[in-house]
N, C-alpha and C positions, 0 to 999 in steps of 0.2 A: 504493500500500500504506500501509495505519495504521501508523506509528512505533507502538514502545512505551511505553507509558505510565512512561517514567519518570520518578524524579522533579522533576527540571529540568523535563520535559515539564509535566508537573503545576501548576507555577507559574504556566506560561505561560497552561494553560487557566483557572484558576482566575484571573488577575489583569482584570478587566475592560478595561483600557486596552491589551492585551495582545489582545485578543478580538476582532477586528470579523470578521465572516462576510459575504463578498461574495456576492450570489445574482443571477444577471444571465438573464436570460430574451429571447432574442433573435429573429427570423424570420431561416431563415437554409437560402436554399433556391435551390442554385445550378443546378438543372434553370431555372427562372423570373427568374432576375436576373443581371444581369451580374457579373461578379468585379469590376469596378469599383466599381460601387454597394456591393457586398457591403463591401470594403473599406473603404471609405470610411464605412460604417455603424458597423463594426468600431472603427475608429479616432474616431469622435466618440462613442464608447461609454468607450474608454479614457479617452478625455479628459473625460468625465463624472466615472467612475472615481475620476480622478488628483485631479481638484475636491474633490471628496466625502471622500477620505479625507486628503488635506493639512487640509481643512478638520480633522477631528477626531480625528486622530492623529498623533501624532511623524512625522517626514519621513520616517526611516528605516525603521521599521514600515508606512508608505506604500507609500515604495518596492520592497522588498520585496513587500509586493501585487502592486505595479503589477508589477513582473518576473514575478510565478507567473500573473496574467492574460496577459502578453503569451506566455511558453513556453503558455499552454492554446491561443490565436488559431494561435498557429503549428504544431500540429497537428493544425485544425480540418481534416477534408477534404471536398474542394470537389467529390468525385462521392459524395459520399451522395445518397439518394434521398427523406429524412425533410424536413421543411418547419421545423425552427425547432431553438434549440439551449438548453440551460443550462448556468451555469458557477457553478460553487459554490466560493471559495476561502477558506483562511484562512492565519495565519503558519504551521501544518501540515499543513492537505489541500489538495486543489485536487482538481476532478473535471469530467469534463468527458459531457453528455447528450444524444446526438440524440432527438427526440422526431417523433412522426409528429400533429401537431396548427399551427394557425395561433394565432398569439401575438400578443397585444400586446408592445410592448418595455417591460422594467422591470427597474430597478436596486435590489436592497434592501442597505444595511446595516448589521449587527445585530451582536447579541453570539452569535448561534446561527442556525441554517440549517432553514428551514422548505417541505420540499418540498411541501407542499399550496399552497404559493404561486404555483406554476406551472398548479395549475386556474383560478386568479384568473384569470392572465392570458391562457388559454384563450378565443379570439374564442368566443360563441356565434351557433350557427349558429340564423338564424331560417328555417330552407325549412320545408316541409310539400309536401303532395299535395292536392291538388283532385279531386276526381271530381266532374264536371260532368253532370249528366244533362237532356239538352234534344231535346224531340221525339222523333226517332229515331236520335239518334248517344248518345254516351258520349264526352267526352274527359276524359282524364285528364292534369293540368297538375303540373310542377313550380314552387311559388310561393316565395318570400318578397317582403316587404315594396317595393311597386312594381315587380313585375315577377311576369309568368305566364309559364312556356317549358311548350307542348304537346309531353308525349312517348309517348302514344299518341289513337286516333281510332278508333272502330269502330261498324258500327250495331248498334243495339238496338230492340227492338220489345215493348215494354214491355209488351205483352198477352200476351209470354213468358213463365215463371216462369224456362227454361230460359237467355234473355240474361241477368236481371237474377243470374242464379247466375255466368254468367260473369263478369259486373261485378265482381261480389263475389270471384269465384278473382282473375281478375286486380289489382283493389285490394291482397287482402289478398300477395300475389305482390311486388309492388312497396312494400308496406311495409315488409314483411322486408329486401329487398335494398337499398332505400335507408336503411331505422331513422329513418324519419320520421313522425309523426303525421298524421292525413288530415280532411279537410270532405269531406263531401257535400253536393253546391247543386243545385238543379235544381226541376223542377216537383213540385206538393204530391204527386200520385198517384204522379210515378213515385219521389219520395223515400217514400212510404210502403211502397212495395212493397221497396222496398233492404231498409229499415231491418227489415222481417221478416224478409227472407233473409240478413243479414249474421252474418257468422262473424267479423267482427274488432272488434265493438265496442268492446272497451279499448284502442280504439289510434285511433277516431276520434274527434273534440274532437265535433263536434257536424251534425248533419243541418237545413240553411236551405233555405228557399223562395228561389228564385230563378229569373226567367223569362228572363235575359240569355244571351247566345251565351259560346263562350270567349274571344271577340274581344273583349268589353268590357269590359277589363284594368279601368280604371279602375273600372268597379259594383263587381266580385268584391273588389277595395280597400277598398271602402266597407263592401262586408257584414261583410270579417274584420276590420276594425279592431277592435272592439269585443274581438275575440276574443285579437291581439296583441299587444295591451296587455297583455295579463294572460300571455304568455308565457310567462315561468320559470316559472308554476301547468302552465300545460301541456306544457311540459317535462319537468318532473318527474314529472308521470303518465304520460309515457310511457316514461320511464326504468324506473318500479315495475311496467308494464307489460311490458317486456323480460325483469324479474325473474322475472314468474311466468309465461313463456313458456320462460322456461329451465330454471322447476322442471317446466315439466310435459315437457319433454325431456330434463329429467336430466342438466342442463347447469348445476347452481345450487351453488353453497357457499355455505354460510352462521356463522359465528362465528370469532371471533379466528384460534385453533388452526389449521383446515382450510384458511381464505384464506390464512394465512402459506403453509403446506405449497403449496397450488395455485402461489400468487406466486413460491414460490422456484425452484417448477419453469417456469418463465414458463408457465404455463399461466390466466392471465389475458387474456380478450378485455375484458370491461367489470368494474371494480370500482365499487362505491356503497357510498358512506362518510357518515354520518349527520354534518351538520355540528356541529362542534364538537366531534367527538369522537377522543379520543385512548387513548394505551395502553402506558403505562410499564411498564417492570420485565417486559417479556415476554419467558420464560427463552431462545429462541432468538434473541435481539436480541443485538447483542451491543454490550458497557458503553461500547468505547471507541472507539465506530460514531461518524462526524462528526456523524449523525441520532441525537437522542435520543427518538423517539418512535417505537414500532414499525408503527404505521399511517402513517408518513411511509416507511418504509423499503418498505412493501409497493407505497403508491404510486409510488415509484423503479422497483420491480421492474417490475410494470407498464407502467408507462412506457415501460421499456427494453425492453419485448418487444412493442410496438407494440399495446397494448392502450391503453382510454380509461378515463378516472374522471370520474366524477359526484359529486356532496353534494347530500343532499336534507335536509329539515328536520328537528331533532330529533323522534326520537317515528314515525318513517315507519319505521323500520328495529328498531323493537320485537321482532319476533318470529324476527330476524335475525342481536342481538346485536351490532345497529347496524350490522354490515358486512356487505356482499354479494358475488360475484364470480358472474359469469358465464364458462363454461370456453371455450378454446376449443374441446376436445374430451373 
């Protein structure tokens, strides 16, 4: 709970030296790791921690950190189901965030607390889909970067119209459930006949020639390189891609106002937040929040309802009001 702002309080906030905001972003995922390990991650975090703020604060003000980070570790619980945690403290909050995302580990701190900071540290995920069209099969691969896993095989008979629509239901099937972007590779004729029948264009990067089997991990490497390099380009298209599949289901918020209202209800599956951009003085925020920015406060919410955030570039989220949510329901 937020003490009240009074005025003693007051000082404290207001005195810079008085100020440091610990923001700790962990992996912390006791389904996959030993409570050893965990442990022992834990404590060379501390001791990071304890470096860091002797280094530039009074011992006692240190101290004190250090005590409100060790009571947060000790009611961290070890059958949750979420894969990483955050810890946000100062001399008067502390909070503690399971998150359902893979993190890098990172320690910030500051004079104030910046929860968009945890999208930073957000692993990005490079997989895609492959639909491979060769001969008279179809397989469809799950890729990223050196490595192809087949998770389906089927024949096709490409003098069909009737298979290559299946290709296409099934693709566009497997898009959805995975929310991955997709290549089509395979022979010229039968990629020209997809690329008419396809129903999910905004969601595949691009249609190649290729005459290789789906055993030939390494060719299929060669032809997307060019393509993942440029990643976060295609990333982000798929993200705005999500958006307008969700207006057209009637699943879409759009402006400051209605995302807060969604957010507060966790009714947040994906939010997108135009980078850079922020949102002071928004009358349901409230002054004496540890978060001073109410698009940090919506990402918290989010978060905490097991929903993901994206940032795409300024100028993508124009017509949006910069900010997005997709509902869950």
């Amino acid at each position: 709970m937020i003490p009240a702002l009074t005025p003693d309080l007051r000082k404290v906030l207001e005195a810079v030296h008085y100020r440091p905001a610990v923001s700790i972003v962990l992996p912390f995922d006791p389904k996959m790791t030993a409570k050893d390990s965990l442990s022992t991650s834990l404590k060379n975090t501390c001791d990071q921690v304890e470096k860091s703020l002797l280094k530039q604060y009074p011992a006692e003000l240190a101290l004190l950190l250090l005590q409100r980070l060790r009571n947060l570790l000790n009611q961290l619980n070890y059958s949750t189901h979420k894969k990483s945690i955050a810890l946000f403290l100062s001399p008067v909050f502390e909070k503690l965030l399971y998150l359902d995302m893979d993190v890098v580990p990172k320690i910030i701190i500051d004079d104030s607390f910046e929860i968009r900071d945890l999208i930073d540290c957000k692993i990005v995920s490079r997989q895609f889909l492959v639909l491979l069209l060769h001969s008279q099969h179809m397989h469809i691969l799950l890729g990223e970067p050196g490595k192809q896993q087949r998770i389906l095989s089927a024949p096709i008979e490409y003098s069909l119209p009737t298979s290559i629509k299946q290709a296409d239901q099934t693709l566009e099937q497997l898009m959805r459930a995975y929310q991955l972007p997709a290549f089509v590779l395979g022979e010229e004729k039968l990629i020209g006949i997809f690329s008419n029948a396809n129903n999910c264009t905004g969601s595949i990067i691009d249609y190649i020639e290729f005459s290789g089997t789906e055993k030939d991990s390494d060719q299929i490497d060669e032809v997307l390189k060019p393509y993942l390099e440029k990643w976060s380009d295609w990333k982000e298209a798929a993200v705005l891609q999500r958006l307008k599949e969700a207006g057209k289901s009637q699943r879409l918020t759009i402006g400051m106002s209605e995302v807060w209202k969604e957010a507060m209800h966790h009714n947040g599956k994906l939010l997108v937040v135009e980078r850079g951009f922020h949102f002071d003085g928004f009358q349901p925020h409230n002054p004496y929040s540890y978060v001073k920015d109410a698009v940090d406060e919506i990402i918290e919410k989010v978060l905490e309802s097991g929903g993901d955030v994206e940032f795409v570039k300024q100028g993508k989220l124009t017509d949006q009001g910069q900010i997005a949510l997709v509902r869950f329901y």
